[in-house]
Structures are given as structure tokens and as C-alpha cells.
N, C-alpha and C positions, 0 to 999 in steps of 0.2 A: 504493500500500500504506500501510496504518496503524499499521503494526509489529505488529498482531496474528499471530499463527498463522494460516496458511492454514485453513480448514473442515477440508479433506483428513487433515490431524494431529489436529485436535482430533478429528472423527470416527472416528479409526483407536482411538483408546482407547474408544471404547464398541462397537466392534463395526464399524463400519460397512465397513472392507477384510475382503474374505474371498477364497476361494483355492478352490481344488479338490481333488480328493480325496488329493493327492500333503502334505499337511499337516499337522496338530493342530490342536486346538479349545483356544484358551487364555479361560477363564473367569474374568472380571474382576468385581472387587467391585458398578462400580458397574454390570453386567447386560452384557447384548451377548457375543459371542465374535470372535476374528480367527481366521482358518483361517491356517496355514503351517508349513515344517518347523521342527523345533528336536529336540535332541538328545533322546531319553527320558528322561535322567539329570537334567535341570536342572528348578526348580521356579518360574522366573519372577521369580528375582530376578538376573541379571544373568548374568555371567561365572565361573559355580563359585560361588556364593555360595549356601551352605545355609544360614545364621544362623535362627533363629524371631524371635518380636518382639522389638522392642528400643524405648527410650525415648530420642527427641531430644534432642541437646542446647540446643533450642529446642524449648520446652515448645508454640511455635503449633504445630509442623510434625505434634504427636502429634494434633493437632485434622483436622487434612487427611484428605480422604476418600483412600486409597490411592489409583494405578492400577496398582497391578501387580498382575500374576496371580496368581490362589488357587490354580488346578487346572491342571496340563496334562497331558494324554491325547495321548498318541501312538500308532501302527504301530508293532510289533514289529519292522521292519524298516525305522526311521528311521534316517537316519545321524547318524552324530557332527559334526556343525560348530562352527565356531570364532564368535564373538561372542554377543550377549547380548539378549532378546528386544528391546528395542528397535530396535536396529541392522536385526533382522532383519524387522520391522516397516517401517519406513520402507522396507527394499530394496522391497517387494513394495510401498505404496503408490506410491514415486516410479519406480520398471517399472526397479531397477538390480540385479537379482537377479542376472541374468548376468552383469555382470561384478562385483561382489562373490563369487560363486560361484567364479570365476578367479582373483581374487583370494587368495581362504580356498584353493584347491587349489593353487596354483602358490606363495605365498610366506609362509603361515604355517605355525610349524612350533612342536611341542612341547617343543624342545630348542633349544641352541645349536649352529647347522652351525660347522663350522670356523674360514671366511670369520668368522663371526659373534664367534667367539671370540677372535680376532687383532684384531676391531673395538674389540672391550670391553677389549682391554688394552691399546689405544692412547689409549684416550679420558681429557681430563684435567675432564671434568664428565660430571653428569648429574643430570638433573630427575627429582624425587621426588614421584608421584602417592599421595595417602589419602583416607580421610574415617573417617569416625567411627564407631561404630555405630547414628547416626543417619543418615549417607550427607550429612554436613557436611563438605564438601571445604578439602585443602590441599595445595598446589603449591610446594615446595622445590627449592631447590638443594644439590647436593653437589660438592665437587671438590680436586683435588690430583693431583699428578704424575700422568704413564703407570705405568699399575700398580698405581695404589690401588684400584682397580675387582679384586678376585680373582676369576676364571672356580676353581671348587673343581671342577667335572666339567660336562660337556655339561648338565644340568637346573638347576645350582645357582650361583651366586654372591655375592657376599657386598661391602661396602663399609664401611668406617669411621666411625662418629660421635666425635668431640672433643666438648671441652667447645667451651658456644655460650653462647645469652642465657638458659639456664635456663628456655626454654620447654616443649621438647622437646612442638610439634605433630605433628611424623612420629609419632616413636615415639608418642606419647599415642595418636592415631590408630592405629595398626601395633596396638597392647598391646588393641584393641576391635575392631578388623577388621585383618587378617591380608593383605586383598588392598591391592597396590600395582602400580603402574604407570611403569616405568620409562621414557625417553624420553633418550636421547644421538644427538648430534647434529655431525657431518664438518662444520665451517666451513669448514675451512683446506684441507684437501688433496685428496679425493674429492666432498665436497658431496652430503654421505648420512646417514639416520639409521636408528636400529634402536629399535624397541619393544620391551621385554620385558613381560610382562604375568605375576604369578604369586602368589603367599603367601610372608609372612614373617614370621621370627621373631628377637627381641632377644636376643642372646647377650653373656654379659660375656667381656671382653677376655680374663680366666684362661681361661674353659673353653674360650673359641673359641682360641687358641693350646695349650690341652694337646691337641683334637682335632685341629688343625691347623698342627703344631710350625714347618714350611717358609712359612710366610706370614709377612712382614716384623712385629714389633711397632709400626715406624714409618714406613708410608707414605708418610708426605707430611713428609719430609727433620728429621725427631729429633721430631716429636710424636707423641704416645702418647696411642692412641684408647682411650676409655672402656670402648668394647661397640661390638660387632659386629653390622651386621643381613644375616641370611643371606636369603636371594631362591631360591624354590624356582619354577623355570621355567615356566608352564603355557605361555605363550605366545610368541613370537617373528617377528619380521617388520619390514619392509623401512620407513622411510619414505623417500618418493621426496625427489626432490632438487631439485625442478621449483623451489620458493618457495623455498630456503634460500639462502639470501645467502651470499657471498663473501666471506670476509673474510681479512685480510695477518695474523701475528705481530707485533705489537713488541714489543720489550724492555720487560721490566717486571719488579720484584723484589716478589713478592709479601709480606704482612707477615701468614705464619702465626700462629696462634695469636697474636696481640694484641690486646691487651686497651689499648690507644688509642684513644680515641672517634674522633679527629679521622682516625688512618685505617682505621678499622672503616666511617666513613660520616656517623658526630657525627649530629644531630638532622636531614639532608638537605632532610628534607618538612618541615621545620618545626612537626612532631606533637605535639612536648612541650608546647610552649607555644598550643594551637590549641584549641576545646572539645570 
């Protein structure tokens, strides 16, 4: 191999997998169609993502021919399935529709099950999926004690922003597209993670404590979080535990809210001084 893409992928964007009559006809910019199911409701750009055009924040990317789909036509009597045309793309080229199909029926769910709920308020991190309204990705971390994660009802949950480096890429992100993608992860005790997949919105500290009087003001042991971001559930499911590492607690006293270069991390990579 050359590190190129297989044919098989590049050809699935111009048409060249197709299906039978159990499908849709998804109509792409640059000509060709892929036959297969997809919900009626979705328009080809991903996971719940209605947005119209939007403008890169990389001025090449608005030069790129699309591939994603203009049109899709369905059966009045398509079902509803979980992921996003591409996903659902690749099942049917690489013959793994069955079990993604098992998958989607047996362990995604639109809500948070019980089990799922007792998860999240054990958890003392989690990784923060965005991107932008140009679909320019960023991958974060969030964390603090058991219980800074708040389950608000079986759809909804919510987590804490502090003051940080003054970036603020999630929320930049978040405040132009809405969808996020949650990701916590059982090192220590179970060796299991859970995806949430859903929308979200920036709430300030006032109003999310006047809706929500019983939720601590300071999670993560006398800091006081700025604004709140609420997490409206679409999605929910298992990750397996097959590749997740093992790892022991030690002791260690974390140094909340400080504002110490040296242990914040100091210049690590040596990036200040590099071109």
C-alpha cells in the first residue's frame, strides 16, 4: 500500500456503490448517486445537522468541490437510524451493515439509560468533540471531581467551564455549530466508555443556577464556573473496553485553578521559542 485511499472509497463518492431497492438515491455535487437507507428526515450532512452554507475558516476549504449530498429521496416507509451518511456509506461498501445494524438496534439509545446515568456521575473527565461552522475540528478536555458532570434528566446534561487560557475553542466552536460529541472513559474500575452525541448551548452561571437552584455553584472543590454548557442528548452508546488500558490511582493533589506556568505545564513543547 501507498497510503493512498483504496479505489473502493474514492469510488463510493461518485456513485460507484449502489444497493437495491431496500435504499435512497443520495445525489452528489460532483454527479453519480449511492443507493442505501438513511432516515427521510436528514439532508446529507451528517448527524442532525441542518445548517445551509457557511464560510471556512480556511478560506482554501470554501474553494473544494463538496462531496456531500444535495438531495436525498427516500421511501415513505424508511426507518429512522442512528449515524451519518458517511458511516452508513462505508457499512455497505466494506459488507458491515449487519453488524452495525446490531449495533444501532441493541446499544444506541436517545436518552441516558440508568446504568448510563450513575456512569456520568462517576466520571472525573471527559473529552470535548466541535468544529466550527466550517467543520474545522477541536478535541478538548474537561475534568474535576465525581459530580461535576450534572445528568439534569435522562436527555440532558450539563458540565462547567472556569476560567482557562482565554481561548475559548469549544465554546467558539459550540456558539457556530451546536453539535458536540462527548467521549468518557472507565480506566480504573470497569474498563468502559460511553459516547454521548447531541447539541449544545452556553448558558451563564446566573441563569443556569436560577433554572437550576440544587446544582452545586462549585464543583470542582471552591471554584466558580463562569457559564455552563448544557448537552441536549441525541445520542448515547457503549464504547467497548477491548483497547482501553488499565490503569492504578495515585495520589496526587491537583492545582485547581492556577495560574503557575510551571505547574499549568510552562512552555512543555518548547513552542514559545520555536518558528
Amino acid at each position: 500500500m501507498d497510503g493512498r485511499l483504496p479505489l473502493l472509497v474514492v469510488g463510493l463518492r461518485r456513485g460507484a456503490v449502489t444497493r437495491g431497492a431496500r435504499g435512497v438515491s443520495l445525489k452528489h455535487e460532483q454527479g453519480g448517486d449511492a443507493t442505501r437507507r438513511h432516515p427521510p428526515h436528514v439532508t446529507g450532512r451528517g448527524r442532525g445537522w441542518h445548517g445551509g452554507g457557511v464560510t471556512p475558516r480556511n478560506p482554501a476549504l470554501a474553494r473544494r468541490p463538496s462531496t456531500a449530498p444535495t438531495e436525498v429521496t427516500a421511501p415513505v416507509d424508511a426507518p429512522e437510524r442512528p449515524g451519518s451518511d458517511g458511516e452508513h456509506a462505508l457499512q455497505c461498501a466494506y459488507g458491515t451493515e449487519d453488524r452495525a445494524e446490531t449495533f444501532y438496534s441493541e446499544q444506541v439509545r436517545n436518552r441516558l439509560l440508568p446504568a448510563m446515568v450513575a456512569f456520568v456521575r462517576r466520571m472525573e473527565m471527559v473529552f470535548v468533540a466541535t468544529s466550527d461552522a466550517g467543520g474545522e475540528c477541536d478535541a478538548s478536555l474537561r475534568s474535576g471531581p465525581p459530580g461535576f458532570l450534572t445528568v439534569l434528566d435522562d436527555r440532558t446534561l450539563a458540565y462547567p467551564e472556569y476560567r482557562g487560557n482565554g481561548v475559548h475553542a469549544s465554546l467558539g466552536n459550540i456558539s457556530e455549530n451546536a453539535h458536540v460529541g462527548l467521549l468518557m472513559l472507565d480506566f480504573e474500575q470497569d474498563r468502559i466508555g460511553l459516547h454521548v452525541n447531541g447539541t449544545a448551548q452556553i448558558v451563564a452561571a446566573e441563569r443556569f443556577h436560577a433554572v437550576h437552584p440544587d446544582v452545586p455553584h462549585d464543583p470542582t472543590r471552591g471554584r466558580q464556573a463562569e457559564r455552563w454548557v448544557v448537552v441536549h442528548v441525541e445520542e448515547a452508546y457503549v464504547h467497548c473496553r477491548k483497547h482501553i488500558p488499565q490503569m492504578q490511582r495515585v495520589p496526587l493533589r491537583r492545582a485547581w485553578g492556577t495560574d503557575d506556568p510551571a505547574r499549568k505545564g510552562g512552555d512543555y513543547f518548547g513552542a514559545k521559542n520555536s518558528p
